[in-house]
N, C-alpha and C positions, 0 to 999 in steps of 0.2 A: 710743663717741664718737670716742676717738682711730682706730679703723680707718676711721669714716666719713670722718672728715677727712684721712687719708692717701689715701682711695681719690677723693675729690672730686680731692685736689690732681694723682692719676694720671691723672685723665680731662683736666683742666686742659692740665698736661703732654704728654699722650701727642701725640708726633705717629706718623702711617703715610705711609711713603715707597716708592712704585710706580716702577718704570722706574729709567733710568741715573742719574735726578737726585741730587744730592749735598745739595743743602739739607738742615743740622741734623744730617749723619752725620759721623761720622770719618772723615778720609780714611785708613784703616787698609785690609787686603785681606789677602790671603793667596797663594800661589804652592803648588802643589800637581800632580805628576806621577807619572811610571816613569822608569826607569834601565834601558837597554836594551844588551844585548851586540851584536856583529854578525850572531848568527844570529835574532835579537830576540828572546831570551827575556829574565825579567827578570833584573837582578841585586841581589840581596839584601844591606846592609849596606856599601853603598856610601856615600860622602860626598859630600853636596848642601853646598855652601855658596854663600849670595847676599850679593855687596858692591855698594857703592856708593861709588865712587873720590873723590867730592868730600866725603860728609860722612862718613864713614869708618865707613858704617852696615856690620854683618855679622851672619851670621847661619849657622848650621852644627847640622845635624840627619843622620839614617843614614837609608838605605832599609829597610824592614820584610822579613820573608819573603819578600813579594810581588813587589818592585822596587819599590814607593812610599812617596812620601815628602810632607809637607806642613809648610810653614815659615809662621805666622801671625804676626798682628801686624806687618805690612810694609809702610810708611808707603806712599802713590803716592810713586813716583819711576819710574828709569829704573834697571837693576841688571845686572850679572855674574851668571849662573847656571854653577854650574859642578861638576860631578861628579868622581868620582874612586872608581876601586878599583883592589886588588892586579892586576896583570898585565895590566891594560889600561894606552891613555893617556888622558889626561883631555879629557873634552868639555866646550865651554862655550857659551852663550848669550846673547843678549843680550834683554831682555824691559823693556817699557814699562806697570807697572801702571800702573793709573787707573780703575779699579773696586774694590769689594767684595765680587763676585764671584768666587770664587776662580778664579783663573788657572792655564791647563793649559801645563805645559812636558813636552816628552818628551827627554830626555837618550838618542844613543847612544852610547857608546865601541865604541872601535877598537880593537884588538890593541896591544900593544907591540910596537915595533920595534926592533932592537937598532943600527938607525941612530940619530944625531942630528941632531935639527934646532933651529932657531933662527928664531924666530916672535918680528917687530917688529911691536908695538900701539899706537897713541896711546890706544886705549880712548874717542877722542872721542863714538863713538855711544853711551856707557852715562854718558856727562855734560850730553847737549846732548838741552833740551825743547823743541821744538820746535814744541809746542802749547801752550807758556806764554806770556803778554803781559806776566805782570805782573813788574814790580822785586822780586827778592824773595833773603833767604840763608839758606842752610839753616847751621846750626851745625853746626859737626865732634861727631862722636861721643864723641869724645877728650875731652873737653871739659867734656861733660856726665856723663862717669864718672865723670874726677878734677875737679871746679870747683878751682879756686884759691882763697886769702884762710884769713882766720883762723875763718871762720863759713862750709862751705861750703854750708849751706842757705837762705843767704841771694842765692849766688852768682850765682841769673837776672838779675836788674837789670843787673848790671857785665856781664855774656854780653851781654845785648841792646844795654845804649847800645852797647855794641864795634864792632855793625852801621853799616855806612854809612848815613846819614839822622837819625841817632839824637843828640840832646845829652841831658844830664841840666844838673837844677836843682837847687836845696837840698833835703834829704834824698830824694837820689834820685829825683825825680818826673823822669819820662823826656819829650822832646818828639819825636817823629818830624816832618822835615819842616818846625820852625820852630810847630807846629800845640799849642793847650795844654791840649787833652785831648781827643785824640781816639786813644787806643792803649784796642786792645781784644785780650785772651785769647780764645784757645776754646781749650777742653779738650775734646779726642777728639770732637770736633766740638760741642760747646756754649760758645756765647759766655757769657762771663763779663761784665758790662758795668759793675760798679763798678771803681773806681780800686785795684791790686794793689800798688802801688808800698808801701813800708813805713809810712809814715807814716796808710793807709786801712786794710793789710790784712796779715796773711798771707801770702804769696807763695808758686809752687810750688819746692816742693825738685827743684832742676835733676836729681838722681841718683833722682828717679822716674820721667824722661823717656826716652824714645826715641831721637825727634827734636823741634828745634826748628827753624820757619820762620817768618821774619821778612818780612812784607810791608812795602812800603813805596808801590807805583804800580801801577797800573790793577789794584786788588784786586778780585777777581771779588766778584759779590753775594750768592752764598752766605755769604758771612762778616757781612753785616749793615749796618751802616749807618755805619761807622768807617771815614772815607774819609785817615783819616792814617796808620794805622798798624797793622797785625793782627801778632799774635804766636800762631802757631799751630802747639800743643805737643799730640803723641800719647804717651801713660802708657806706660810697662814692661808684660810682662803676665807671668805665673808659667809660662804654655805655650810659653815661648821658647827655654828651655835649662834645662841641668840643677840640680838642688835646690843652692841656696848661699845662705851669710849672712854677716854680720860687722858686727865694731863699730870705731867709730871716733871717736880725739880728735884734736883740733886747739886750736889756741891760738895766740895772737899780742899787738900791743901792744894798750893801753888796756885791759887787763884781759880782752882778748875771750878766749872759750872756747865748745867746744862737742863734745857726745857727742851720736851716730847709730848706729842701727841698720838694718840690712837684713837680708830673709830672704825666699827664694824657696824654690818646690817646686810640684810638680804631679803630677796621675797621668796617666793614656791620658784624660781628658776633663776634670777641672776642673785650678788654676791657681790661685797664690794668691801674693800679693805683697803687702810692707809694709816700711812705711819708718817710723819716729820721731827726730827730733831735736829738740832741746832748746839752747839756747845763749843768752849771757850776754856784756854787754858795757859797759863806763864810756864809750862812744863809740858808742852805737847811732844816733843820726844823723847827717847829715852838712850841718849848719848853715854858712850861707857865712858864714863868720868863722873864724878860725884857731883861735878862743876856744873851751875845750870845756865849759861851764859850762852844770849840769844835766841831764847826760847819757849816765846810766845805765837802759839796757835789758836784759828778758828777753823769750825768745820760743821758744813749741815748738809743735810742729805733727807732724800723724800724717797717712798714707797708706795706702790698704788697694783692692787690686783684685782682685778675684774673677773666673775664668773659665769658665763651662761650656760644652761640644760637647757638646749634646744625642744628635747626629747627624750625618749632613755635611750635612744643611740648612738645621741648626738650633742657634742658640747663644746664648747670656745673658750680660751683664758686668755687672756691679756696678761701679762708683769711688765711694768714700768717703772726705772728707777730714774733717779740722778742724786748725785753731790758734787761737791766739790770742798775743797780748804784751800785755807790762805795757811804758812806757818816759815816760820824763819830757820836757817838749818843754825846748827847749835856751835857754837865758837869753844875753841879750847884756851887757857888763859892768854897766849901766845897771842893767837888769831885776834881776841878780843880787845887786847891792849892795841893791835895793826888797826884795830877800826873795821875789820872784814864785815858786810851786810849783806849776805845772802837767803835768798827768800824764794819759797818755791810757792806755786800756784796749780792746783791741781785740778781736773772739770772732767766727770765721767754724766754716761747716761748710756740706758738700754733699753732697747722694747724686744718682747717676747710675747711672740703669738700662736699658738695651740688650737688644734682644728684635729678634734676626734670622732672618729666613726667605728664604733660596731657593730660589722659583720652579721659574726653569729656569732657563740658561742666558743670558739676556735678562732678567729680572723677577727686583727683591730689594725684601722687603718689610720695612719696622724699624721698631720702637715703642718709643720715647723716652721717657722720666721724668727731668727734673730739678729739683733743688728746693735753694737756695742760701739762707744769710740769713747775713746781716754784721751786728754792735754792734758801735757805737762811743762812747765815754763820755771826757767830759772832766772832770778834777777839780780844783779849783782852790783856791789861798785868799783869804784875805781880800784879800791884797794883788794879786792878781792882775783883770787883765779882759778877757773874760767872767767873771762866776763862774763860770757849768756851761753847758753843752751837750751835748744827747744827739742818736743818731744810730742809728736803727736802718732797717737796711732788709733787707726778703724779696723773692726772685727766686723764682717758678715758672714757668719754660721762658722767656719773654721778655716778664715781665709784672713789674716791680718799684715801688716804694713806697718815700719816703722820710717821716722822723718828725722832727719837728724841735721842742724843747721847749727 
C-alpha cells in the first residue's frame, strides 16, 4: 500500500526535460576537461581551480593520470578556470556556464621562464552577464560559510533582507519590492511555494548552500509565478572536495544558543553530505514592540544529499530535509497581564530526487520527484482568541492543498 502510493505520487511528480530548456532543473553544471603541456601531452596532477570574483565561489580539484579533471556542482555563472603545475606557468580561462551539460575546457601551459612578467587584469569578462536582464544578487560565499548572529541556522532571512529590494516585518516576514507575499524559494531547482519565513516554517540552513541568488525584476519564467521576489539557493554536494566535518556552538543574548554539525565525504562516484542543528532561544521572534513577553523558542532541523555518477552520462541526487519548532507567539503588555498562552508547533519535510541523462552533446534528459508537506498547529488557552487552528498543507511537484479546521 505505502509503495503504491509513493509510486502514484512519483508519477504525479516526475517531470522529463528534452533540449536546453531549464524549467524545474537546477541551475547546477559541471566544467570538465585536460591539462595539456606544450608539446600536448597530458599532464597529470595538476591544479584546476574555478573562481568567481564577485561571489567568492571556488572550487579546486587535481588532474587524474590522464590529464583530466572534472569539477561538479557549479552554479551557472561566468568563472576563472585556471591550472597550474610544477615547472610550468599557469594557464587560465575564462568560461560562461549556462547549461547542465557538462562543459568542455582544454587548459594548455607554457614552459616556465625565468623572466618576469607583470600581467594587469580587471577580471571584468568573468563578472559581467551579459545575457542577463533580470535585477538580481548573488551572496558572497563568505557569507554563507560563516553566517553571523547567535543562531546561525537561522542566518538566511537577515542574508536576504540585506539585498537591495528587500524590507522585513514583525517576526521576520520579508517584503521584496514593497509586495506582501509574493517571495518564493527554489531549491536546486524546485519551487517551494509556502511562506519560509520563521513564523510558517523551518527555513534552509544557509551552511548547506552553495550559492544564493536573489531576484528581484524581470524574473525569467522558469521560476514560476512570483513576480516579486525569487530566492534561488543550490545545496552543497559531498562530490566537491575532500572528506570533512565538524561541530559547532554559538551563543549570544536572550538566552540564544545553538549546536551544529556537519560532515562530508565521497568516493570516485557517490557523495554524501549532512547537516543537523538544533537551537534555543527566550527571544525567538521578533515582535514590533521592544516588549519581549512570551517568547521562548526551540527549533532543529536536518539536511542529507546524496550523490551518484552512475557514468559520465548518468547521475542521481537525492535532497532530503525536515525540521520542525516549537515557540510561543509574543504577548503585548495587555495580552500578558490577560494570561493569553499561545504557542505554535511547526513540522516540515522534503525529498527530492534527480534522475539525469546525457544524450549528446545538445540533448539532456531529467526526471523529477518532489514531494513537500508543512504542519502547522496552534494551541491556545482559555484566555486566548482563537482557541485552536490547524494548518496542514502537502506539495507534490506544483500541486498543493491547504486544511483549515
Amino acid at each position: 500500500m505505502i509503495f503504491k502510493k509513493l509510486l502514484r505520487t512519483a508519477l504525479i511528480g516526475g517531470v522529463l526535460l528534452l533540449g536546453p530548456a531549464t524549467f524545474g532543473q537546477a541551475r547546477i553544471g559541471s566544467l570538465q576537461g585536460v591539462v595539456k603541456d606544450p608539446t600536448g601531452a597530458l599532464v597529470p596532477n595538476a591544479t584546476v581551480t574555478v573562481t568567481q570574483p564577485v561571489t567568492g565561489y571556488h572550487q579546486t580539484t587535481h588532474t587524474d593520470t590522464q590529464g583530466a579533471f572534472k569539477l561538479v556542482n557549479v552554479p551557472f555563472n561566468t568563472y576563472k578556470v585556471r591550472a597550474e603545475a610544477a615547472g610550468f606557468q599557469p594557464a587560465e580561462q575564462s568560461v560562461d556556464l549556462e547549461t547542465t551539460i557538462p562543459f568542455n575546457v582544454e587548459l594548455s601551459l607554457s614552459l616556465e621562464q625565468t623572466t618576469a612578467a607583470v600581467t594587469v587584469s580587471t577580471g571584468g569578462e568573468a563578472m559581467l552577464e551579459a545575457d542577463r536582464t533580470s535585477s538580481d544578487t548573488d551572496i558572497n560565499q563568505t557569507i554563507l560559510e560563516r553566517p553571523v548572529g547567535a543562531a546561525p541556522s537561522r542566518a538566511i532571512e537577515s542574508i536576504v533582507a540585506s539585498t537591495p529590494g528587500f524590507v522585513t516585518d514583525d517576526n521576520g516576514r520579508m517584503h521584496p519590492r514593497g509586495s506582501e507575499s509574493q517571495v518564493q524559494y527554489v531549491v536546486d531547482g524546485v519551487p517551494v511555494t509556502d511562506n519560509m519565513s520563521a513564523i510558517f516554517s523551518t527555513s534552509v540552513d544557509a551552511r548547506t548552500l552553495r550559492t544564493v541568488e536573489v531576484l528581484t525584476g524581470g524574473i525569467p519564467a522558469e521560476f514560476g509565478d512570483k513576480l516579486a521576489g525569487v530566492i534561488n539557493v543550490n545545496t552543497r554536494s559531498g562530490l566537491e572536495g575532500p572528506t570533512q566535518g565538524g561541530i559547532s556552538f554559538s551563543g549570544g543574548s536572550f538566552s540564544t544558543g545553538e549546536a551544529a554539525a556537519d560532515f562530508a565525504t565521497h568516493t570516485k562516484k557517490l557523495g554524501f553530505l549532512a547537516n543537523l542543528s538544533a537551537s534555543t532561544s527566550q527571544r525567538y521572534l521578533d515582535p514590533p514592540t521592544l516588549d519581549n513577553f512570551h517568547n521562548f523558542g526551540r527549533t532543529g532541523k536536518g539536511f542529507v544529499r546524496l550523490d551518484y555518477q552512475l557514468d559520465q552520462n548518468n547521475s542521481l541526487r537525492g535532497v532530503f530535509t525536515f525540521g520542525g519548532s516549537n515557540f510561543q507567539v509574543p504577548n503585548r503588555f495587555a495580552q500578558e497581564l490577560a494570561g493569553q498562552d499561545q504557542r505554535q508547533r511547526l513540522r516540515d519535510n522534503s525529498q527530492s530526487v534527480n534522475y539525469q541523462h546525457i544524450f549528446s552533446p545538445n540533448t539532456v534528459g531529467q526526471f523529477s520527484f518532489f514531494h513537500r508537506q508543512s504542519n502547522s498547529k496552534l494551541i491556545s488557552n482559555a484566555l486566548s482568541t482563537p482557541v485552536v487552528a490547524n494548518r496542514i498543507e502537502r506539495c507534490k511537484t506544483t500541486a498543493a492543498s491547504d486544511h483549515w479546521r
